[in-house]
C-alpha positions as CSV (number, residue, x, y, z in Angstrom):
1,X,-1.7,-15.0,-20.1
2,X,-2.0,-12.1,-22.6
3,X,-5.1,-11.0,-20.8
4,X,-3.4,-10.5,-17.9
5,X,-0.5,-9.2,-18.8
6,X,-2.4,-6.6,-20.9
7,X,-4.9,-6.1,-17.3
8,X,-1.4,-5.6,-15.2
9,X,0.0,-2.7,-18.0
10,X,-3.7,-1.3,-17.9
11,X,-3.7,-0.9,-14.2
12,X,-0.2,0.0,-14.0
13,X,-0.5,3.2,-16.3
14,X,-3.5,4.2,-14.4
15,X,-1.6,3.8,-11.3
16,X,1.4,5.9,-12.6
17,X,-1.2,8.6,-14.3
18,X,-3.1,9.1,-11.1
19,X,0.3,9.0,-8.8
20,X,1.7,12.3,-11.1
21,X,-1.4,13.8,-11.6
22,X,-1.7,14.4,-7.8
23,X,1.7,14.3,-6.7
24,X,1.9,17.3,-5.1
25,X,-1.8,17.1,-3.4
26,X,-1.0,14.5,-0.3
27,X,-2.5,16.8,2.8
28,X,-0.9,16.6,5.8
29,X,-1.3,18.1,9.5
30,X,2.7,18.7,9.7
31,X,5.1,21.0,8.4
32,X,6.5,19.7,5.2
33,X,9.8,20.4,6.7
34,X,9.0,17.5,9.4
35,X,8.4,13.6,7.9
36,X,4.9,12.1,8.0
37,X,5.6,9.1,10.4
38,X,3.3,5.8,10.2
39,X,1.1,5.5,13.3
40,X,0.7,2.1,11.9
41,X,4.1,0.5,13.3
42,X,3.3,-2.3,15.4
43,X,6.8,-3.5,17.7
44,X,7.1,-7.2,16.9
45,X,6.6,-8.1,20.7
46,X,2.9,-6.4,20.0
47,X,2.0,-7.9,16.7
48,X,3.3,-11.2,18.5
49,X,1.0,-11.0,21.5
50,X,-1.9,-9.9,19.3
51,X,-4.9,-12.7,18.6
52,X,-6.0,-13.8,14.5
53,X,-8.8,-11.2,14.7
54,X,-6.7,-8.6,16.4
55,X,-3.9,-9.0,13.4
56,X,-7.0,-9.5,10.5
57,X,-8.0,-5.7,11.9
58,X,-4.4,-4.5,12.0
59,X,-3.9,-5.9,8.5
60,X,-7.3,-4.9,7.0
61,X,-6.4,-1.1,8.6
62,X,-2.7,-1.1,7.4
63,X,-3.7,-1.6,3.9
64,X,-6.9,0.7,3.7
65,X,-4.8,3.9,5.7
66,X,-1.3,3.7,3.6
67,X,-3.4,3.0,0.3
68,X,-6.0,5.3,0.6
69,X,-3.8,8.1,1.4
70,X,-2.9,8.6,-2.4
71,X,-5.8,6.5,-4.2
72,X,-8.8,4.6,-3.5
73,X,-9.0,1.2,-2.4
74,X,-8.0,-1.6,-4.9
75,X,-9.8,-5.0,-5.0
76,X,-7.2,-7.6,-3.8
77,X,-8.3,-10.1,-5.7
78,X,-7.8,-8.1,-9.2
79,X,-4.0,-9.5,-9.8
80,X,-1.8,-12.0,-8.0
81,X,0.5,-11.7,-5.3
82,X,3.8,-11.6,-7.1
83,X,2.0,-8.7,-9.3
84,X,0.8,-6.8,-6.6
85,X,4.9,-6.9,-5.4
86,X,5.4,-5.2,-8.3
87,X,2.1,-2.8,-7.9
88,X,3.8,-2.2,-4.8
89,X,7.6,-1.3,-5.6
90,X,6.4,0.8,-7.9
91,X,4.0,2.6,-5.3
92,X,6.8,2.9,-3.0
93,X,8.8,5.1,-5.9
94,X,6.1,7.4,-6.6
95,X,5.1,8.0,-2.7
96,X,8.8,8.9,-2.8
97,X,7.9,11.4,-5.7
98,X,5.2,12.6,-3.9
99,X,6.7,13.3,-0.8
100,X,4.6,10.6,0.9
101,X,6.7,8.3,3.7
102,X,7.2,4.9,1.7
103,X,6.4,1.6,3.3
104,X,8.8,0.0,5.4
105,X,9.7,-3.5,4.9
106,X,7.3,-5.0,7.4
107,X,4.1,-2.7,6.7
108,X,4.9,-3.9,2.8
109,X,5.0,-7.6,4.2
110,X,2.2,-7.0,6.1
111,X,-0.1,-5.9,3.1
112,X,1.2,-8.0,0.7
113,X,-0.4,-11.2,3.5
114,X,-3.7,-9.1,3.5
115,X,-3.8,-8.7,-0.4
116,X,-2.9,-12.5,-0.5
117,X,-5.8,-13.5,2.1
118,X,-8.1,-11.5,0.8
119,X,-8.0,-13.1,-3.3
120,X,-8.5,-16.6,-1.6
């Protein structure tokens, strides 16, 4: 338990170091005066009609575009599920910081099941 409570402070300072180190480096093809909107959002109809491989590729791409934006690619299997919540509310304040769009609630949801099927 100690172990991983030390791993999760570990990788939560690194995550905070390397979100205010490069805060104000996110790129972007837009104005900075317009918001960066998610070409990931998926009407519920769509995701609904969509087979298992089709949502395993929506999934897998959801949580390599949003992550990768500001870092690279964590391994899912690395902490639990109810940690990577936290990982990921405390993403969603320093995207805020950086001026990044934050996740909505379903592309959250929708990473969290990817992080969760992936550490199986």
């Amino acid at each position: 338990m100690k172990i991983n409570l030390y791993l999760f402070s570990c990788l939560f300072l690194l995550a905070s170091f390397f979100m205010v180190a490069h805060a104000g480096e996110v790129e972007s093809n837009q104005p900075a005066s317009e918001p960066v909107v998610s070409e990931s959002v998926v009407s519920e109809q769509a995701e609904a009609e969509m087979t298992g491989a089709e949502k395993a590729a929506f999934k897998k791409s959801l949580f390599e575009g949003r992550c990768q934006m500001c870092h690279q690619l964590p391994e899912p299997s690395m902490l639990r599920p109810k940690q990577w919540r936290l990982i990921l509310t405390t993403m969603q304040q320093r995207m805020q910081q950086a001026g990044v769009p934050p996740l909505t609630e379903d592309e959250t949801e929708t990473i969290l099941e990817y992080i969760a099927e992936q550490s199986l």
